[in-house]
C-alpha positions in Angstrom: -14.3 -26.8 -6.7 -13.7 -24.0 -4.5 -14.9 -20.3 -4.5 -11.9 -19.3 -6.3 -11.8 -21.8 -8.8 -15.9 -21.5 -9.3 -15.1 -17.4 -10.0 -12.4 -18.2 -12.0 -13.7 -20.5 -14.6 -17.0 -17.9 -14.8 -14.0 -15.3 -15.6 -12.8 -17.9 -18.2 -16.1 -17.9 -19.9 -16.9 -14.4 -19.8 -13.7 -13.6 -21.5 -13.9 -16.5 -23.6 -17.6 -16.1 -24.7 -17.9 -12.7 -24.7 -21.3 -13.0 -22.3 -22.0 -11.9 -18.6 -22.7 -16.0 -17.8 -24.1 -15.3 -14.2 -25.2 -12.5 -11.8 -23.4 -14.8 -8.9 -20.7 -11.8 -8.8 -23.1 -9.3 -7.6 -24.9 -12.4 -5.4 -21.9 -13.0 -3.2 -21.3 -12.4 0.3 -18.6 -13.1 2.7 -15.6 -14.6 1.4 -11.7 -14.2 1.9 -10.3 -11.0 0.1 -9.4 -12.8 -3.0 -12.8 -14.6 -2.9 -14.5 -10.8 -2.4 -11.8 -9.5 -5.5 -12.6 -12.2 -7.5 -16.6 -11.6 -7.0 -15.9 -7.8 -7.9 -14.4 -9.0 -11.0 -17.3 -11.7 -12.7 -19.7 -8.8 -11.1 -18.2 -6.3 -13.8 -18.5 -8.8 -16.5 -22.0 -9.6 -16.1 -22.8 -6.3 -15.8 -21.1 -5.2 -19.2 -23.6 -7.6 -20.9 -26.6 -6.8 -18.8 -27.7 -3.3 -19.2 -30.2 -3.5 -15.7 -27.0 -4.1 -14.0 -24.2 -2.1 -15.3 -24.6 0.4 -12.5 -24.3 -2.0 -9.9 -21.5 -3.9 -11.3 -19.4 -1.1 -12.4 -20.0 0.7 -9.4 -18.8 -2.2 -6.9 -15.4 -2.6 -9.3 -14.7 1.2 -8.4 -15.5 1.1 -5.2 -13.2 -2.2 -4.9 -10.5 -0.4 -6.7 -10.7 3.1 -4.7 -10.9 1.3 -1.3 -7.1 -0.8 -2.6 -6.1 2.8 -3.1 -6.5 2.8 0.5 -5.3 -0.8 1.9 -3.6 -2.9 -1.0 -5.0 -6.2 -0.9 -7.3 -5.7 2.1 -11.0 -6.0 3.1 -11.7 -4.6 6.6 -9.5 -5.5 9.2 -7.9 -8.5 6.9 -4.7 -8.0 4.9 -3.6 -10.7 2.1 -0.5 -8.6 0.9 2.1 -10.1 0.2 0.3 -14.0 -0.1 2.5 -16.4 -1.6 -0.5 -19.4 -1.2 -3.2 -17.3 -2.9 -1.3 -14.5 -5.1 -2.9 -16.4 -8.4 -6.6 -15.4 -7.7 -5.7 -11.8 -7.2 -3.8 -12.2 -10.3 -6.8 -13.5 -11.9 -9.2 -11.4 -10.3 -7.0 -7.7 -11.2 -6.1 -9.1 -15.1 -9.5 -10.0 -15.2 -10.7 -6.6 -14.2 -8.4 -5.0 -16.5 -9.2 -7.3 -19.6 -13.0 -6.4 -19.2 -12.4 -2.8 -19.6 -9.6 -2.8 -21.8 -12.5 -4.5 -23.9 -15.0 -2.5 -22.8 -13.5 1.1 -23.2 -13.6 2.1 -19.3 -11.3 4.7 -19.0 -12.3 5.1 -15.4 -11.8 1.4 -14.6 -8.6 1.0 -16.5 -7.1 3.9 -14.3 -7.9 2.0 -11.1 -6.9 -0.9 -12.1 -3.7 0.3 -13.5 -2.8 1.8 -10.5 -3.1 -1.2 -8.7 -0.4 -2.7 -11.0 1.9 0.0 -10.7 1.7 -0.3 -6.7 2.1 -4.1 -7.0 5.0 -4.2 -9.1 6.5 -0.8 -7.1 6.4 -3.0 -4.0 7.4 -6.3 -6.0 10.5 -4.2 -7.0 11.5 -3.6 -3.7 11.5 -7.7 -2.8 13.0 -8.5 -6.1 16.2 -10.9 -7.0 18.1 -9.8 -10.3 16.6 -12.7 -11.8 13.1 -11.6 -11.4 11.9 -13.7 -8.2 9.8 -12.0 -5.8 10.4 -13.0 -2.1 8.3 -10.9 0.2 6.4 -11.6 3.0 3.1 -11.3 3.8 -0.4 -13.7 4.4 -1.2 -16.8 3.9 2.0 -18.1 3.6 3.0 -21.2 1.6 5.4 -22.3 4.2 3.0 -23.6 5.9 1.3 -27.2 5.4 -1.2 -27.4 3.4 -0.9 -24.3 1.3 -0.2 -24.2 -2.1 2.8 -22.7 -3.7 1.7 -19.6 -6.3 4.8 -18.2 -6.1 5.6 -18.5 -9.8 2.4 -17.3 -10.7 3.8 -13.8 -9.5 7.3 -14.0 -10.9 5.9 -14.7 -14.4 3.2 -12.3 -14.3 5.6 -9.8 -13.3 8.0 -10.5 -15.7 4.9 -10.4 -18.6 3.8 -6.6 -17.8 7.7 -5.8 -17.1 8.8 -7.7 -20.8 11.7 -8.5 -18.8 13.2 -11.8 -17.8 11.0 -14.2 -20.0 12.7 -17.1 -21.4 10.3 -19.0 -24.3 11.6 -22.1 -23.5 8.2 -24.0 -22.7 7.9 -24.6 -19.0 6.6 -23.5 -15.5 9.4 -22.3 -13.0 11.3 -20.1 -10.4 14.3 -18.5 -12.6 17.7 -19.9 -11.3 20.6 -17.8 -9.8 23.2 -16.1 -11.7 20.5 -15.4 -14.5 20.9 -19.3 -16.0 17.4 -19.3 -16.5 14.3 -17.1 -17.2 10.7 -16.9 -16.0 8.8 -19.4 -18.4 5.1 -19.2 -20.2 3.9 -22.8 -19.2 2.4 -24.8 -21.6 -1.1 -24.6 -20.9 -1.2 -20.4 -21.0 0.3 -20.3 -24.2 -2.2 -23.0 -26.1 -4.8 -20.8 -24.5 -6.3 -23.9 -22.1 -4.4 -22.0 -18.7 -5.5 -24.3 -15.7 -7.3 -22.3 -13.4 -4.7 -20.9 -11.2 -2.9 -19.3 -14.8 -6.1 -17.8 -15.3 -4.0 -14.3 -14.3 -0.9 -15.1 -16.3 -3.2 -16.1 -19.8 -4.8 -12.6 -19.4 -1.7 -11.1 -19.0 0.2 -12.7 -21.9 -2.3 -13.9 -24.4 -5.2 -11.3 -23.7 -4.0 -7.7 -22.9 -2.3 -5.6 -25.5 1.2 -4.3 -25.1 0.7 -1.2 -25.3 -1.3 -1.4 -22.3 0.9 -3.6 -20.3 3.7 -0.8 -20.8 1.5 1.7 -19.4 2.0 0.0 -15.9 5.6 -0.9 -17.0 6.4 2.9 -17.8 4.7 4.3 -15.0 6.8 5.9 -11.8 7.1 3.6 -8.9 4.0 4.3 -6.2 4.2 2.5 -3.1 0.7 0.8 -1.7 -0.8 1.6 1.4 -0.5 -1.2 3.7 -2.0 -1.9 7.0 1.2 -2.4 8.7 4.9 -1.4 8.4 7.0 -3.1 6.1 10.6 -2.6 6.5 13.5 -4.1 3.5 16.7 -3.8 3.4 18.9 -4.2 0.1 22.6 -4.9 -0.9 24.0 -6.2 -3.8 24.0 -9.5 -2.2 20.8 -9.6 -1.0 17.9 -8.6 0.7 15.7 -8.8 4.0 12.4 -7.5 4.6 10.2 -8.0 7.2 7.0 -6.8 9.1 7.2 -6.3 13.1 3.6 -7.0 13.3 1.3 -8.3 11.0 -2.6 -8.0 10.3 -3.6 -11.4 8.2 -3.8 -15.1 8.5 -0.9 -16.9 8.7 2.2 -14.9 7.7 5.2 -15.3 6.9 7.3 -12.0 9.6 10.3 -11.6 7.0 11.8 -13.0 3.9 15.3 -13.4 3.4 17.4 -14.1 0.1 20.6 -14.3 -0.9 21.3 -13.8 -4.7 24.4 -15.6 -5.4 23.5 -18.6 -3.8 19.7 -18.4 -4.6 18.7 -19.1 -1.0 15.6 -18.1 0.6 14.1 -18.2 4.1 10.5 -17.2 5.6 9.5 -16.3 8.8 7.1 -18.9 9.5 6.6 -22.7 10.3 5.1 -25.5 8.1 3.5 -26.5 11.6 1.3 -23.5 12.2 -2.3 -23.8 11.5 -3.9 -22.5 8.1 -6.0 -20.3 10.4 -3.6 -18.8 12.7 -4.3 -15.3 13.1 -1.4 -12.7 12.7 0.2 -10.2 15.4 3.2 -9.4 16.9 6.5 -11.4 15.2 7.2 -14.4 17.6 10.1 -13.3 19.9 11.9 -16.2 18.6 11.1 -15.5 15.0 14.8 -13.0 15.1 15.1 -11.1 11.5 18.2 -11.9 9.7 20.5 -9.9 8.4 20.3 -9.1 5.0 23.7 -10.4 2.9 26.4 -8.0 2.4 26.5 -4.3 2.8 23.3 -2.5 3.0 22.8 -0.1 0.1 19.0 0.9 0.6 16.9 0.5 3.4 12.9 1.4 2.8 10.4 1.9 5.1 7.0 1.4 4.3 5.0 3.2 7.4 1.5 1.0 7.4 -1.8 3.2 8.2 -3.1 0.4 11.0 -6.8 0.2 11.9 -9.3 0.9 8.9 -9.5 4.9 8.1 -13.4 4.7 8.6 -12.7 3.4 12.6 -9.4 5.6 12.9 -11.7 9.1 13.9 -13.8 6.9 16.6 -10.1 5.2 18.3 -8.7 8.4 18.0 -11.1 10.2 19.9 -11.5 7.3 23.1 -7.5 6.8 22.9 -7.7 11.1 24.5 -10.4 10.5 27.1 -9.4 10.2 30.5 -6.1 12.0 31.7 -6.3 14.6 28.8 -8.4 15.7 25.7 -8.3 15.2 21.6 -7.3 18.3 19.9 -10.6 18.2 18.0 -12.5 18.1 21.3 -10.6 20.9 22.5 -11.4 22.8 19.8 -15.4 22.3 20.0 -15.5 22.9 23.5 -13.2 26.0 22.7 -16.0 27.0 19.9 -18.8 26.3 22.5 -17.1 28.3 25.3 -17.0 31.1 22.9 -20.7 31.3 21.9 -21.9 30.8 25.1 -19.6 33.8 26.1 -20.8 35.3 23.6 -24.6 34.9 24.4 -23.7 36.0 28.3 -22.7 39.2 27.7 -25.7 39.8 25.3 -28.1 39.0 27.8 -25.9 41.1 30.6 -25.6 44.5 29.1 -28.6 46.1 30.4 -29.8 47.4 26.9 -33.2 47.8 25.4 -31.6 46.3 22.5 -29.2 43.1 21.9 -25.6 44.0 21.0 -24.5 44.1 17.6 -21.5 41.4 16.7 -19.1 44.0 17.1 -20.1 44.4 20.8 -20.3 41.3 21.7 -16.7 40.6 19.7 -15.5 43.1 22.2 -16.8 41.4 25.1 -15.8 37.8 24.5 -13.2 36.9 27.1 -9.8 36.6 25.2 -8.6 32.7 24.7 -5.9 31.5 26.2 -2.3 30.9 24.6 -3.1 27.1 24.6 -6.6 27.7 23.4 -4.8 29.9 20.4 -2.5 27.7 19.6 -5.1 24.5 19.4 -7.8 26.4 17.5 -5.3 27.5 15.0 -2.8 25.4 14.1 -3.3 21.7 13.0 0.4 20.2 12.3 -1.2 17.4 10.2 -2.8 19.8 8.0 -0.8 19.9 4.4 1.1 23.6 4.3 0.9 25.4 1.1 3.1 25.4 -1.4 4.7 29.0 -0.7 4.8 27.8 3.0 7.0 24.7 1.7 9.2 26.4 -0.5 10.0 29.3 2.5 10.9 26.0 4.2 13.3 25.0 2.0 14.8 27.8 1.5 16.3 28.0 4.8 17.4 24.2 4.1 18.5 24.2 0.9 20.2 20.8 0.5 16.8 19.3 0.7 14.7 19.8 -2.5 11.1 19.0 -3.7 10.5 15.3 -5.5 7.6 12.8 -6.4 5.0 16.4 -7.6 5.9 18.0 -3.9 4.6 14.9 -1.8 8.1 14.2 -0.6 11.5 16.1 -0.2 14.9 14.3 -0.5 18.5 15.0 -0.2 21.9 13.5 -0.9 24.2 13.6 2.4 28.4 12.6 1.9 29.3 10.5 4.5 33.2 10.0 4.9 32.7 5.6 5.1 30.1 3.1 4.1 30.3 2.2 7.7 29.1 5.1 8.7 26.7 5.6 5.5 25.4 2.3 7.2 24.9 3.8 10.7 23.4 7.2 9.9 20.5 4.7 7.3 20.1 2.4 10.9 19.3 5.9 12.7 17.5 7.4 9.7 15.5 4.7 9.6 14.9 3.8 13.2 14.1 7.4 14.0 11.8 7.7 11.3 9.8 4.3 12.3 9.6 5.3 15.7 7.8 8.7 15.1 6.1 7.0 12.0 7.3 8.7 9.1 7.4 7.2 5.9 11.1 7.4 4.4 13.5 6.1 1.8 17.4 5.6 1.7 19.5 4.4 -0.5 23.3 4.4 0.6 26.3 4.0 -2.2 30.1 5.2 -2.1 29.1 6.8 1.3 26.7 8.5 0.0 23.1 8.0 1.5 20.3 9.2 -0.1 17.1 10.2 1.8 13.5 10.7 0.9 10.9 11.7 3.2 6.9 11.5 2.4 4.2 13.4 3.2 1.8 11.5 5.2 -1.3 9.9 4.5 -4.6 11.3 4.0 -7.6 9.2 3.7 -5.5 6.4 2.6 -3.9 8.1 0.1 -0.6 10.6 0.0 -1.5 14.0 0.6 0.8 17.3 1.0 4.1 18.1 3.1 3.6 18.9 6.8 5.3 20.6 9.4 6.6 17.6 11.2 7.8 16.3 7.7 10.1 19.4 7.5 10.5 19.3 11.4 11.5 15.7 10.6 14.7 16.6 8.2 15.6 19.6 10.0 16.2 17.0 13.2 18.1 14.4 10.9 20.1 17.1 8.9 
């Protein structure tokens, strides 16, 4: 068998038998992401039963589950969002996680992993038909020759947590357009004997308690952090969503459907090689337009290179022609003391100057050299500093706690509803702003996000209220 499928089947037992089975969790190394998820997982369990290794095996689930908070379904540089080939072993891997301390009583646990849910199914909703099929692009792509086709896996599973969409016929398959058909429990997951790549959807239905499951399914929406940028845009008709450039194996640059006729199309070929890296869309590869009138378009803005190489890039990408802010301001600080000390040593006392004196005698800074060792315009404002903002803008107003601001802006045609979302969106992507809008009746309804901090959302900037002042 595989990695996967080994992992998996220890998963099984540990469920199953109640018992840790084997330390090979916590043995691993190396590995795809789901291998590495999956290893996180049967580390857990074994350390639930084995007191001398609780610590480690708890402590590398929450460190799996905090560093998701901060690339969803990546290790490293390597992104498998989105994976219609290998979505089942994440499934297994996350129920898994959640079944063990569900069991277990791990408050801490259960919140990470439930978040994880609620970002999945947040960014599943987006990619949605009516009927419940996700098509989304992303890595490892089954397109491509070779690669299995777990697409069902996620439909199901979604449909399980969601208790929406199910049909208890027995069965295994994509729901069918025009809502004939449901998402089915096969066979094998409801005697209880799931085949290893239902691992995930026996959890789900057979394992986990509702009530739990409707703690994802009631939660707000929460988008993931991805690596890259992941534009969609939705109609009634249908939808397209795509990624410009993408950081994983093998993807598929956009998927396309169309709900009344229950079409689909990926951006990939069944030629490409299982290992062919990702990048830039193939010129050729043109997005399509998504059926019908656009309604909501979403942008997603993707944090690129890992946070812990994003101070060092940062840094290099200022050398030469100019300076980073943050080396402006320690050579700023530095010029300062050693100003400072000068006029210490110059003033011809018997004794060293006070502070006070040698306050006075510090050369005054420069308006640049104010303005870049005081202001920061990533830095989060305060809430009074937001709400005197708004104040002067009042048909914007606070949403989602005070991480974003949104309005509703009348529009006198769809047409043009549908022009000022392409500019909305377009402006927004290009200065890399995370924003939302949803367009109905000529109405177009914009959200805009605080930026990320550390991976995760963090408070309303200036350039965030810069942003809507510009757009109106």
């Amino acid at each position: 068998m595989g990695t996967e499928k080994d992992l998996t089947a220890i998963l099984v037992r540990q469920v199953s038998e109640r018992r840790g089975i084997t330390s090979a969790g916590l043995r691993m190394t190396g590995g795809t992401p789901n291998h590495k998820a999956l290893a996180r997982c049967v580390g857990y369990g074994w350390g639930l039963a084995t007191p001398e290794d609780r610590d480690e095996g708890r402590g590398r689930v929450l460190e799996f589950l905090r560093d998701q908070e901060h690339g969803h379904m990546v290790f490293g540089r390597t992104s498998e969002f989105g994976t219609s080939s290998h979505f089942a072993w994440w499934q297994n891997a996350l129920a898994g996680i959640w079944k063990l301390a569900e069991r277990a009583g791990d408050e801490e646990v259960l919140e990470g992993v439930r978040g994880w849910w609620v970002r999945e199914l947040s960014v599943e909703g987006l990619c949605s038909t009516p009927e419940g099929r996700v098509v989304i692009p992303g890595a490892r792509t089954h397109v491509v020759r070779g690669y299995a086709d777990q697409r069902t896996q996620r439909d199901v599973g979604r449909a399980v947590i969601l208790q929406r969409g199910l049909d208890l016929k027995e069965g295994f398959g994509r729901g069918l357009a025009g809502g004939k058909t449901g998402m089915r429990i096969p066979r094998d997951v409801r005697a209880g004997r799931p085949s290893l790549d239902r691992v995930g959807l026996w959890l789900l239905h057979s394992q986990l308690p509702a009530a739990e499951l409707r703690k994802v399914a009631m939660a707000p929406p929460e988008w993931p952090v991805l690596l890259d940028t992941l534009y969609v845009r939705r109609s009634q008709a249908g939808h397209v969503a795509w990624f410009d450039t993408f950081t994983g194996m093998c993807p598929s640059f956009f998927a396309w459907a169309d709900y009344s006729m229950g079409a689909e199309r990926y951006g990939a070929r069944s030629d490409w090689r299982k290992d062919r890296p990702g990048g830039p869309r193939p010129a050729e590869m043109a997005v399509p337009e998504a059926p019908g009138e656009i309604t909501e378009t979403v942008v997603i803005q993707g944090r690129g290179v890992p946070i812990e190489n994003r101070k060092e890039l940062t840094f290099r990408g200022h050398e030469g022609s100019g300076v980073s802010e943050r080396r402006s301001r320690m050579e700023i600080k530095e010029t300062d003391t050693q100003d400072t000390q000068q006029n210490a040593v110059n003033t011809g006392g018997d004794e060293a100057p006070g502070d006070d004196v040698a306050t006075l005698r510090r050369r005054p800074r420069t308006e640049l050299e104010e303005i870049l060792a005081v202001h920061d315009p990533d830095e989060p404002l305060k809430a009074e500093r937001v709400q005197e903002a708004l104040r002067a803008m009042p048909e914007w107003e606070l949403t989602q706690e005070g991480q974003a601001i949104t309005r509703v802006k009348e529009l006198p045609a769809p047409e043009i509803a549908s022009l000022y979302t392409a500019y909305v969106t377009g402006f927004a992507g290009f200065l890399g702003r995370p924003v939302t809008v949803s367009v109905s009746d000529g109405l177009a309804i914009v959200t805009l996000y605080a930026p990320l901090r550390g991976g995760c959302m963090g408070g309303l900037t200036e350039p965030v209220l810069d942003f809507a002042r510009q757009i109106g």
